[in-house]
ZADO-1210 file (C-alpha; in nm, 4 decimals, padded with zeros to 6 digits):
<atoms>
<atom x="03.2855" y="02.9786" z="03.6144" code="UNK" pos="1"/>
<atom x="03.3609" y="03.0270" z="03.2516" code="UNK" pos="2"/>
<atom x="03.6567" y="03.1858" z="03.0317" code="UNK" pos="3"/>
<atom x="03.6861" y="03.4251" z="02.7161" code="UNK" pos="4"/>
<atom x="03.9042" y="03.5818" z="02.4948" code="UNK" pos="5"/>
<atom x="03.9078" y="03.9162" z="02.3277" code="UNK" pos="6"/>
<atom x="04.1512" y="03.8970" z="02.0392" code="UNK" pos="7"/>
<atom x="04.1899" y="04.2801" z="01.9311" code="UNK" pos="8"/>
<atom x="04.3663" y="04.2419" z="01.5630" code="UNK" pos="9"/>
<atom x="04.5063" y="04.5643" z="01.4428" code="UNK" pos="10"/>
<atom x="04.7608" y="04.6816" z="01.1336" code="UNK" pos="11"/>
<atom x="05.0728" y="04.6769" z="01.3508" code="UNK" pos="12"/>
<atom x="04.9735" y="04.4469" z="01.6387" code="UNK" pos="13"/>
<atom x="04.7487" y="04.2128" z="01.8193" code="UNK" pos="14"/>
<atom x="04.6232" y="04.2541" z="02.1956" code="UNK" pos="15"/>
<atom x="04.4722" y="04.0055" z="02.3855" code="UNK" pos="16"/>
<atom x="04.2501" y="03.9732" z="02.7107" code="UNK" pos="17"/>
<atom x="04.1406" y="03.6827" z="02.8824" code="UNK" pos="18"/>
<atom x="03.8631" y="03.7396" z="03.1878" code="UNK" pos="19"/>
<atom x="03.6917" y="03.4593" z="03.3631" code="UNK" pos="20"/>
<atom x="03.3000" y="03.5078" z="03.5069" code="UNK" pos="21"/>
<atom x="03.0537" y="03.3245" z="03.7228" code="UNK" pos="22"/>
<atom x="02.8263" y="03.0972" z="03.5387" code="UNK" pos="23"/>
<atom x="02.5713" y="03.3616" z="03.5175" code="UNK" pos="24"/>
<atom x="02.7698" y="03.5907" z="03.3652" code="UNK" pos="25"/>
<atom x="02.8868" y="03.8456" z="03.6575" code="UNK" pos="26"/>
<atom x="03.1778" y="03.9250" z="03.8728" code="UNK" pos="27"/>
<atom x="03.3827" y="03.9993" z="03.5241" code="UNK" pos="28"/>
<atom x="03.7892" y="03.9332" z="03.5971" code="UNK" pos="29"/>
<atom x="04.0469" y="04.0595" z="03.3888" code="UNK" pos="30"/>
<atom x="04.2780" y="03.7875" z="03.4329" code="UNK" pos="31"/>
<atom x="04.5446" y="03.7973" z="03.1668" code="UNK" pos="32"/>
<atom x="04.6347" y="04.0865" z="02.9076" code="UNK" pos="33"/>
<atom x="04.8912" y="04.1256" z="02.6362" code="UNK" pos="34"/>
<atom x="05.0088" y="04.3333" z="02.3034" code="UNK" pos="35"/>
<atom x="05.1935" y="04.1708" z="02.0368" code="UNK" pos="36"/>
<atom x="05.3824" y="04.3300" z="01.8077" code="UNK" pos="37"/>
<atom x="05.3240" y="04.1990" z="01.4228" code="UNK" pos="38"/>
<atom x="05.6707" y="04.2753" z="01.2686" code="UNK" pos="39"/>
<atom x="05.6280" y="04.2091" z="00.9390" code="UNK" pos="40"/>
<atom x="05.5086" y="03.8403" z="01.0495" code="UNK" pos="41"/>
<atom x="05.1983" y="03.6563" z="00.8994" code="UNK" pos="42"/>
<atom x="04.8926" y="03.8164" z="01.0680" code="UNK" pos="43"/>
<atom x="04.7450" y="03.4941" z="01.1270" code="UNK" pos="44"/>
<atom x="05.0506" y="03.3744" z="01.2370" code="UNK" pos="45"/>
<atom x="05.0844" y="03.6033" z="01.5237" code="UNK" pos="46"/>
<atom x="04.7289" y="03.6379" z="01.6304" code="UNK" pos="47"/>
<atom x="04.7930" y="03.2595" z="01.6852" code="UNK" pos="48"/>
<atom x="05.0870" y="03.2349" z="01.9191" code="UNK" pos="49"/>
<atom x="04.9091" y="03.5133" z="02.1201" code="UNK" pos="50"/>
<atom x="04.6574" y="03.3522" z="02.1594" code="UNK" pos="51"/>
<atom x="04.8739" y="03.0214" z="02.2801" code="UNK" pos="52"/>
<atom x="05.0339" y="03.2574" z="02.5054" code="UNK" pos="53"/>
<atom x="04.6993" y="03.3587" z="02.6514" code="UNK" pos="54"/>
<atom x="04.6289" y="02.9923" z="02.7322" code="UNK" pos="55"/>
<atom x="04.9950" y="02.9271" z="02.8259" code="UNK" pos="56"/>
<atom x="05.0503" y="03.1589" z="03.0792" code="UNK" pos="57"/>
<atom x="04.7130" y="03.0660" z="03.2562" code="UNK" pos="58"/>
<atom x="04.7443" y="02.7506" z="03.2759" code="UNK" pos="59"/>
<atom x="04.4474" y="02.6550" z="03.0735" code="UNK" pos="60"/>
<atom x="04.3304" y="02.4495" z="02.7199" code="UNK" pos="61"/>
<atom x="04.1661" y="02.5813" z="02.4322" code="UNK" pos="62"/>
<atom x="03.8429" y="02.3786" z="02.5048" code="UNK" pos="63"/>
<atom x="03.8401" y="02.5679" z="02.8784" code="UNK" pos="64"/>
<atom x="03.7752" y="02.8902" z="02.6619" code="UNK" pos="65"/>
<atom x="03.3936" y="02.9465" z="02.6308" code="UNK" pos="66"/>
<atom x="03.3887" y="03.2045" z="02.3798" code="UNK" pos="67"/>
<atom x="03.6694" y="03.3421" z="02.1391" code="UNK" pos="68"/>
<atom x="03.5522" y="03.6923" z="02.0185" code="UNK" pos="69"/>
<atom x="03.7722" y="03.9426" z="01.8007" code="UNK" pos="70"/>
<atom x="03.7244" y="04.2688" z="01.6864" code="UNK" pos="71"/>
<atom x="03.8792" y="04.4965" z="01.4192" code="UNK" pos="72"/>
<atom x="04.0200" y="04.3015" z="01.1819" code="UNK" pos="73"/>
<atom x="03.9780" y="03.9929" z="01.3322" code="UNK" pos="74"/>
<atom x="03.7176" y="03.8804" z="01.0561" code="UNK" pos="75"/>
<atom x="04.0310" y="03.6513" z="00.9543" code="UNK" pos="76"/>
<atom x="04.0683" y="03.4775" z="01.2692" code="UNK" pos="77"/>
<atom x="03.9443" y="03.1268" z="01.1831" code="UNK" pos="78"/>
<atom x="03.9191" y="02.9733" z="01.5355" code="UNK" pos="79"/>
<atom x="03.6950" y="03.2823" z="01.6562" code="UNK" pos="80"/>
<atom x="03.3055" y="03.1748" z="01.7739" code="UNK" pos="81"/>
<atom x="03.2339" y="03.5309" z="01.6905" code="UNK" pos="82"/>
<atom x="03.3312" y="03.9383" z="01.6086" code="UNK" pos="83"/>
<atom x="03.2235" y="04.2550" z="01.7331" code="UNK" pos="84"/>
<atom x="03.2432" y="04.5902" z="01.5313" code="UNK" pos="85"/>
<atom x="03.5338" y="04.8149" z="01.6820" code="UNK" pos="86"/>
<atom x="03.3376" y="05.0521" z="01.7815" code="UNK" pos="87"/>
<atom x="03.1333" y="04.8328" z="01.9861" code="UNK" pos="88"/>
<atom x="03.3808" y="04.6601" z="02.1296" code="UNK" pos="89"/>
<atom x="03.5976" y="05.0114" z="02.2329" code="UNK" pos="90"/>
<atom x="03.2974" y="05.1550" z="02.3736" code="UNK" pos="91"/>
<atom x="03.2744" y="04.8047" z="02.6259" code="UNK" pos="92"/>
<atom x="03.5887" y="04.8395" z="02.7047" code="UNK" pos="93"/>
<atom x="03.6203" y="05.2271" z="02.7875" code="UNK" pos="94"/>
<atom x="03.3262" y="05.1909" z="03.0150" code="UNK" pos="95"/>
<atom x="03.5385" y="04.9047" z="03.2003" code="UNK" pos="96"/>
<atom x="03.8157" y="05.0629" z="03.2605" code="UNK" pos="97"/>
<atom x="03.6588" y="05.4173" z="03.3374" code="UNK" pos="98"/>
<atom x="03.2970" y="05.3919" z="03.4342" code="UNK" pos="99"/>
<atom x="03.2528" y="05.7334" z="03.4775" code="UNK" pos="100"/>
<atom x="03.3101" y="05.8369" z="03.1022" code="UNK" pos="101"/>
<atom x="03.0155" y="05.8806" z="02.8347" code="UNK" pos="102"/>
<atom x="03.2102" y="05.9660" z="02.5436" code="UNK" pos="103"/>
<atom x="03.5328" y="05.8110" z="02.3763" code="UNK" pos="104"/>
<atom x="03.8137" y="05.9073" z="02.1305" code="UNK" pos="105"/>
<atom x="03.9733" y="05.5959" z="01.9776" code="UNK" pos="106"/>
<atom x="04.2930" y="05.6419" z="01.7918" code="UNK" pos="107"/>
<atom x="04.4107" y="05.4011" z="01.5749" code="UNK" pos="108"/>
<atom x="04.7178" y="05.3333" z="01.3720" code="UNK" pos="109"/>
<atom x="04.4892" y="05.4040" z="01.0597" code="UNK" pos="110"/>
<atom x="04.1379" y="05.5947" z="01.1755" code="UNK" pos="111"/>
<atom x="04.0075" y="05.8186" z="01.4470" code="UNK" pos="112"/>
<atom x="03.6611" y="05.8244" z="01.5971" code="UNK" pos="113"/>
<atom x="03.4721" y="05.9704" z="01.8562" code="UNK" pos="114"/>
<atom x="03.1991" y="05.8154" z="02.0327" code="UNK" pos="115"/>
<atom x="02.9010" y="05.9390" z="02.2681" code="UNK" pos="116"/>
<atom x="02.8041" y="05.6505" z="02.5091" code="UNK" pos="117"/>
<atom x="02.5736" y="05.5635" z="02.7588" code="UNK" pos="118"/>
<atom x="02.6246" y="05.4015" z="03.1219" code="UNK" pos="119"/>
<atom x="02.5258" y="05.0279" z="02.9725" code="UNK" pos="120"/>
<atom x="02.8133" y="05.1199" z="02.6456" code="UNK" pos="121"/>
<atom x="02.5336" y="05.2148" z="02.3921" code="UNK" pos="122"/>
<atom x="02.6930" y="05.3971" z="02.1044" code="UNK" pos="123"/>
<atom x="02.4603" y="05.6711" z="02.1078" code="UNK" pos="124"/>
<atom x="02.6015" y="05.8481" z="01.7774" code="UNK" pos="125"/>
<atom x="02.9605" y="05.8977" z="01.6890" code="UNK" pos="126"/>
<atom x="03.1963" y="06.0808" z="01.3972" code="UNK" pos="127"/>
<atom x="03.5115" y="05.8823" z="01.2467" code="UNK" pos="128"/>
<atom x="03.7934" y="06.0392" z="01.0440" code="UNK" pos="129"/>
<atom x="03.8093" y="06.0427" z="00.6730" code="UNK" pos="130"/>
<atom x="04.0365" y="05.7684" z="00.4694" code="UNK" pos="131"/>
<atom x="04.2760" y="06.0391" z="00.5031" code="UNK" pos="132"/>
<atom x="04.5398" y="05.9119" z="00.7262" code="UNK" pos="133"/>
<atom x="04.6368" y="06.2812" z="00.8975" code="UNK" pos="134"/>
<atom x="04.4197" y="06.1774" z="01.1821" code="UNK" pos="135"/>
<atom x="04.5547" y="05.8358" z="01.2763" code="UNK" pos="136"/>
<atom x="04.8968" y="05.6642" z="01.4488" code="UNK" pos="137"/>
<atom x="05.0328" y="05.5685" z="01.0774" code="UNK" pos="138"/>
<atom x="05.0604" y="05.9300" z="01.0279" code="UNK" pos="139"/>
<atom x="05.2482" y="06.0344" z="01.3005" code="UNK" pos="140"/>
<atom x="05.4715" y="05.7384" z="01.2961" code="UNK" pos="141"/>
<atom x="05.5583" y="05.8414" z="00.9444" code="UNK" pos="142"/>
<atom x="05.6280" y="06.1840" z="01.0853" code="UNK" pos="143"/>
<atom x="05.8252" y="06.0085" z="01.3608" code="UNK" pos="144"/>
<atom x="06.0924" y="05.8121" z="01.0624" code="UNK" pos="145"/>
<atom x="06.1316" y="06.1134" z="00.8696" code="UNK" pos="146"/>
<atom x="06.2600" y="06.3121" z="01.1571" code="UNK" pos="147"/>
<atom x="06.4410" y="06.0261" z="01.3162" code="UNK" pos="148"/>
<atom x="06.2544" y="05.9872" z="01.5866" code="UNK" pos="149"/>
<atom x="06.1541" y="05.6364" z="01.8194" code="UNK" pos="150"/>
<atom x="05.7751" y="05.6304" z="01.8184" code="UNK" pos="151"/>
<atom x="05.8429" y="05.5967" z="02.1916" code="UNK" pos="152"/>
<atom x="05.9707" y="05.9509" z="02.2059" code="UNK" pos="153"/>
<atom x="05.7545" y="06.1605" z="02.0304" code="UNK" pos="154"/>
<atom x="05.5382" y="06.2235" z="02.2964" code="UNK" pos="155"/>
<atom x="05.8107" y="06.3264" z="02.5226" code="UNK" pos="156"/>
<atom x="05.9551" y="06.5694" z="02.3210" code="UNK" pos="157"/>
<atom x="05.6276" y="06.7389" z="02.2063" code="UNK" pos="158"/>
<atom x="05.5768" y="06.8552" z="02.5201" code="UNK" pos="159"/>
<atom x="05.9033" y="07.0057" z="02.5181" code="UNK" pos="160"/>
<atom x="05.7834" y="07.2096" z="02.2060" code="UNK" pos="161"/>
<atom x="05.6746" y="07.6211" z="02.3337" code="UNK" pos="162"/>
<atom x="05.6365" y="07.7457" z="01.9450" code="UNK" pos="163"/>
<atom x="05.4892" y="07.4783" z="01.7721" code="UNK" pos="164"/>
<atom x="05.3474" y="07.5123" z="01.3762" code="UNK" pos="165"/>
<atom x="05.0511" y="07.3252" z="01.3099" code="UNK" pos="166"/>
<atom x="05.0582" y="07.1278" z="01.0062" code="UNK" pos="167"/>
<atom x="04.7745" y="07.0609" z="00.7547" code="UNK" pos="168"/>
<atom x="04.4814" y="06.8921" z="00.9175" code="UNK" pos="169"/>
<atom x="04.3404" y="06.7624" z="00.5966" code="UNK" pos="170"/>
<atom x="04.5626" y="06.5932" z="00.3895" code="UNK" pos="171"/>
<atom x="04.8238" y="06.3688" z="00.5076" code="UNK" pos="172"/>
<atom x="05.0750" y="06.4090" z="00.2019" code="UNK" pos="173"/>
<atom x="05.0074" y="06.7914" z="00.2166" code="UNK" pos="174"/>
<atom x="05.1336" y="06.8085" z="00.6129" code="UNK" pos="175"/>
<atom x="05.4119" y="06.5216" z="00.5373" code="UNK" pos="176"/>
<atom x="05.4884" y="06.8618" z="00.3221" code="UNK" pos="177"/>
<atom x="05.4523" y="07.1281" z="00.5598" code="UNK" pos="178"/>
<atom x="05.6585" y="06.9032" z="00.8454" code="UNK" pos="179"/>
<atom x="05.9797" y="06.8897" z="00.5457" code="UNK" pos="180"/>
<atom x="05.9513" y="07.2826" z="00.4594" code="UNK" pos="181"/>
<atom x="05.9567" y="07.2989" z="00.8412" code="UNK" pos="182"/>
<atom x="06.2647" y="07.1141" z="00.8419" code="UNK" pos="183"/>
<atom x="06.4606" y="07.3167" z="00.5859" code="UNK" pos="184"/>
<atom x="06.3787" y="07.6282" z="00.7702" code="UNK" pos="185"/>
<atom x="06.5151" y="07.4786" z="01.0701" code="UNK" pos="186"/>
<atom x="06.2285" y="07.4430" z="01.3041" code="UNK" pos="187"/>
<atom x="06.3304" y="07.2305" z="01.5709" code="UNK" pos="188"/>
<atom x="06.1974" y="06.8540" z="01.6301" code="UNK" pos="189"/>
<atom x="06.0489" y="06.9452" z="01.9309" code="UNK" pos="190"/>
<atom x="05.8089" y="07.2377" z="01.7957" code="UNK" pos="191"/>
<atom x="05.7266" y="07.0329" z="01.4488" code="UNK" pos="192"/>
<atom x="05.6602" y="06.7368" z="01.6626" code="UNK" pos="193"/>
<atom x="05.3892" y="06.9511" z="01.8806" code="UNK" pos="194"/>
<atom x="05.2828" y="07.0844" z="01.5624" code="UNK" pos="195"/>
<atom x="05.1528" y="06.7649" z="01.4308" code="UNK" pos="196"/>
<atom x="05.0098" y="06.6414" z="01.7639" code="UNK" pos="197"/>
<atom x="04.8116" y="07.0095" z="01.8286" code="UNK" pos="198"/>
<atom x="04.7199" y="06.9465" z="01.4248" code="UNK" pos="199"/>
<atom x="04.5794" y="06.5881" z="01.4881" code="UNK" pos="200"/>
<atom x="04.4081" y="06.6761" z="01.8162" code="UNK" pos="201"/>
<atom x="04.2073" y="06.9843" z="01.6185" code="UNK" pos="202"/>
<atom x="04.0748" y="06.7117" z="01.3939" code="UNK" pos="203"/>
<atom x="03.9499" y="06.4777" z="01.6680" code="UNK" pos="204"/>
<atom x="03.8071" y="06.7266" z="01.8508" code="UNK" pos="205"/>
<atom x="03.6287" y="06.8695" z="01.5706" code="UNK" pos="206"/>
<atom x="03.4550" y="06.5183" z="01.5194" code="UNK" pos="207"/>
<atom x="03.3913" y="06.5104" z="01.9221" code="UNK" pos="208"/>
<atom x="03.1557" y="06.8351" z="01.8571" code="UNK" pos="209"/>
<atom x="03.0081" y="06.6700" z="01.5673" code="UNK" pos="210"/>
<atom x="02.9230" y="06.3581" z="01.7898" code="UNK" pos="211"/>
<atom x="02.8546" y="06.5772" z="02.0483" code="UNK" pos="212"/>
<atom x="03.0640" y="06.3674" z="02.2238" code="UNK" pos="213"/>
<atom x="03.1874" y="06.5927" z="02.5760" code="UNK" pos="214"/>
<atom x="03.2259" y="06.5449" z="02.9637" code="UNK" pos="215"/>
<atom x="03.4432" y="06.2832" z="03.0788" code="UNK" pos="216"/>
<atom x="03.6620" y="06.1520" z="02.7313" code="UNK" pos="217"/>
<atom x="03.8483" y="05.8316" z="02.7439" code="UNK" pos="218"/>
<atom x="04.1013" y="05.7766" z="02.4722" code="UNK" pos="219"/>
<atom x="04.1582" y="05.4316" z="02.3505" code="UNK" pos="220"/>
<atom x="04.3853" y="05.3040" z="02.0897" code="UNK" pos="221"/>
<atom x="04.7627" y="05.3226" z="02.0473" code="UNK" pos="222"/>
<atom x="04.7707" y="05.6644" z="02.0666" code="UNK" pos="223"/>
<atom x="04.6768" y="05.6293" z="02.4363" code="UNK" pos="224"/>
<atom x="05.0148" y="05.5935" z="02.5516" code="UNK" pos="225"/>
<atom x="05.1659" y="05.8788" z="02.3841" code="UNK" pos="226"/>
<atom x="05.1887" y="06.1881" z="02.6471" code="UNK" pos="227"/>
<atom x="05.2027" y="06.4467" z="02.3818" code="UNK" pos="228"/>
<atom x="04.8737" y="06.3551" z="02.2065" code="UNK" pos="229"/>
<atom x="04.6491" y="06.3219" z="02.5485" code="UNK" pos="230"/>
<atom x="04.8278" y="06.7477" z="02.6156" code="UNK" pos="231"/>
<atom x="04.6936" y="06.8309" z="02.2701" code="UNK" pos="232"/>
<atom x="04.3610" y="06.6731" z="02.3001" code="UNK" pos="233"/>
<atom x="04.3149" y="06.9204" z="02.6427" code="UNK" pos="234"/>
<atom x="04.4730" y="07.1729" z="02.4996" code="UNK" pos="235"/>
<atom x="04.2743" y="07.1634" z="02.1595" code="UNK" pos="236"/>
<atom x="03.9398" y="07.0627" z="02.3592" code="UNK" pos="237"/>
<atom x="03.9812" y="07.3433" z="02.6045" code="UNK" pos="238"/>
<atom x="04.0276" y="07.6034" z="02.3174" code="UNK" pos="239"/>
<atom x="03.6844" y="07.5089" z="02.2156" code="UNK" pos="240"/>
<atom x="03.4130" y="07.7099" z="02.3207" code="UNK" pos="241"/>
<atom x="03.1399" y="07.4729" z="02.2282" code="UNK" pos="242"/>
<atom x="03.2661" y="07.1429" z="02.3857" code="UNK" pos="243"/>
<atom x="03.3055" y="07.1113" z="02.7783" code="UNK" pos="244"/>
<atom x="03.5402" y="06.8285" z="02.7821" code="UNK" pos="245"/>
<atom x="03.8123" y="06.6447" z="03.0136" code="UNK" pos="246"/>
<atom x="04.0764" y="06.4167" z="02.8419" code="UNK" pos="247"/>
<atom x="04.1278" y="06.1171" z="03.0042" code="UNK" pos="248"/>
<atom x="04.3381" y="05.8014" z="02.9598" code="UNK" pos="249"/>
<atom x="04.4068" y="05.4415" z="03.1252" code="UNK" pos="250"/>
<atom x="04.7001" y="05.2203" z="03.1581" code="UNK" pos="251"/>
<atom x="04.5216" y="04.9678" z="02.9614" code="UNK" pos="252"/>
<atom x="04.3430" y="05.2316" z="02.6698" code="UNK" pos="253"/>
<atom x="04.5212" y="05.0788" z="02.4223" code="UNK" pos="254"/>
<atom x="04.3903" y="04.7536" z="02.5197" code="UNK" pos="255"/>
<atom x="03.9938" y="04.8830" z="02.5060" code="UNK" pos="256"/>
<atom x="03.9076" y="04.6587" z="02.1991" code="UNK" pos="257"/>
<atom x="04.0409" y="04.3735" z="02.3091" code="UNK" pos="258"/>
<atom x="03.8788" y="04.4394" z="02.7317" code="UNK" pos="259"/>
<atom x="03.5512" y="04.5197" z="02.5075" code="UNK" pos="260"/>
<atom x="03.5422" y="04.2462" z="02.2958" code="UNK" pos="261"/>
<atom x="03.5880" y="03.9568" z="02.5577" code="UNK" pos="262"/>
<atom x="03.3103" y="04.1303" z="02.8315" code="UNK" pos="263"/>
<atom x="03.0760" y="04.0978" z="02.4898" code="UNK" pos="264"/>
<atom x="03.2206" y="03.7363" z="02.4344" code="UNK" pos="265"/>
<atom x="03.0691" y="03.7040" z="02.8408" code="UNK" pos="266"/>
<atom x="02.7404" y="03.8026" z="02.7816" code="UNK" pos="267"/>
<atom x="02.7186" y="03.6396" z="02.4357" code="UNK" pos="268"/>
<atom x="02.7966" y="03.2953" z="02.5823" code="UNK" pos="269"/>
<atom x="02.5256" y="03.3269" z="02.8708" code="UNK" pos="270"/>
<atom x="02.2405" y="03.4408" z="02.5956" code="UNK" pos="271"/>
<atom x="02.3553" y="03.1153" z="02.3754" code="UNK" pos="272"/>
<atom x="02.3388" y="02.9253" z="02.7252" code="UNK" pos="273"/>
<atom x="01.9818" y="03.0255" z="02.7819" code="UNK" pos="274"/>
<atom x="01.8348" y="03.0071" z="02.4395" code="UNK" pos="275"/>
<atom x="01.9553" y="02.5607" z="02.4603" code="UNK" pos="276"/>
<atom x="01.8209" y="02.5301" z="02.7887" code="UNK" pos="277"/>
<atom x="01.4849" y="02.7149" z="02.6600" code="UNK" pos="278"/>
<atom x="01.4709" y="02.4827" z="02.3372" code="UNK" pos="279"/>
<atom x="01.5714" y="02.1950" z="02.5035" code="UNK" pos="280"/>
<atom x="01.2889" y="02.2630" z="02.8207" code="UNK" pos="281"/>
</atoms>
């Protein structure tokens, strides 16, 4: 039996996996899984008491780890053995945790993208958002401080919203606009707040037509959690004629990357494994 760890390193946290496999490389366990919160700490810092913790709480040394993989922006991580491209490693990880999906939306604090997969996690083509941060979690958590808000809420209340006003789905300063004109003419949290989610969900499911990326949709990323997002993204989906799609989500979305990039770390260790016992036969 080996170990490995998927270190997921994104702007505003860190989430970790640990899973444990037979020598050969099957029977995949999630074992351990946590999200860390950066707070304004030194990235590195807190990528490396997670990772402690990881070990910690199992019981288990860094030298019982057989592979340390990262994704996003995990390039810094010195102690890694290797990285895996987000995409890649969301697209592991959505087929994990839903096996029945062939397409996901991953939301991130800073891009969207939507992915057509196969059964084996192939990304068979895909669409990501601009550098325009409308699309993203930064966006809406701006939206969220302006109006006084918890990030936890948002979602909550959005559903609560029956007369919503979309916002711009282009620009981000031009709907950070729109969302304080809504303000002064006293549209209420609740409607601005489904608004912005209805606004955000027409632009990911505008790239999921482009990437022709239907069926069954996981949604990965922060923006996993948030109850008001996964309503627009069947709401916005269903008002689309040309896309046949069903909005899912997991307990463990946001976690994806981190789920993805540890299975890869699996099956990267047993191909290293076999190419020394080939050179050394």
């Amino acid at each position: 039996m080996f170990y490995t760890v998927g270190i997921d390193v994104g702007c505003d946290s860190i989430k970790t996996a640990l899973f444990s496999f037979d020598d050969d490389g099957s029977n995949e366990k999630l074992v351990f899984k946590d999200l860390d919160k950066i707070r304004k700490r030194n990235v590195k810092d807190v990528v490396r008491t997670a990772f402690e913790r990881v070990l910690a709480r199992n019981d288990l040394g860094e030298d019982d780890i057989a592979y340390i993989a990262t994704t996003g922006e995990g390039e810094m991580v010195d102690f890694r053995r290797g990285h895996f491209f987000s995409m890649t490693a969301h697209a592991r990880g959505a087929i994990f945790l839903d096996p029945e999906v062939r397409a996901v939306v991953d939301c991130g604090a800073l891009h969207g993208k939507a992915m057509l997969v196969d059964a084996n996690s192939k990304v068979i083509s895909y669409r990501m958002t601009s550098q325009c941060a409308s699309g993203s979690g930064q966006f809406l958590e701006n939206i969220a401080r302006y109006l006084g808000v918890a990030l936890d809420d948002i979602g909550k209340i959005s559903l609560t919203g029956d007369t919503p006003e979309q916002v711009s789905g282009i620009c981000a300063v031009l709907a950070e606009t729109d969302v304080i004109n809504m303000v002064s003419r006293g549209i209420t949290t609740a409607n601005i707040l489904r608004g912005v989610h209805l606004s955000m969900a027409k632009r990911l499911v505008s790239l999921m037509r482009m990437a022709k990326a239907g069926g069954e949709v996981l949604i990965t990323g922060g923006l996993a959690r948030n109850p008001g997002f996964i309503a627009a993204m069947q709401e916005m989906a269903d008002k689309d004629r040309r896309l046949n799609a069903t909005i899912r989500t997991h307990p463990d979305s946001v976690l994806a990357g981190a789920i993805g990039a540890a299975l890869w770390a699996g099956f990267r260790h047993v191909q290293l494994e076999n190419e020394e016992h080939t050179a050394a036969a």
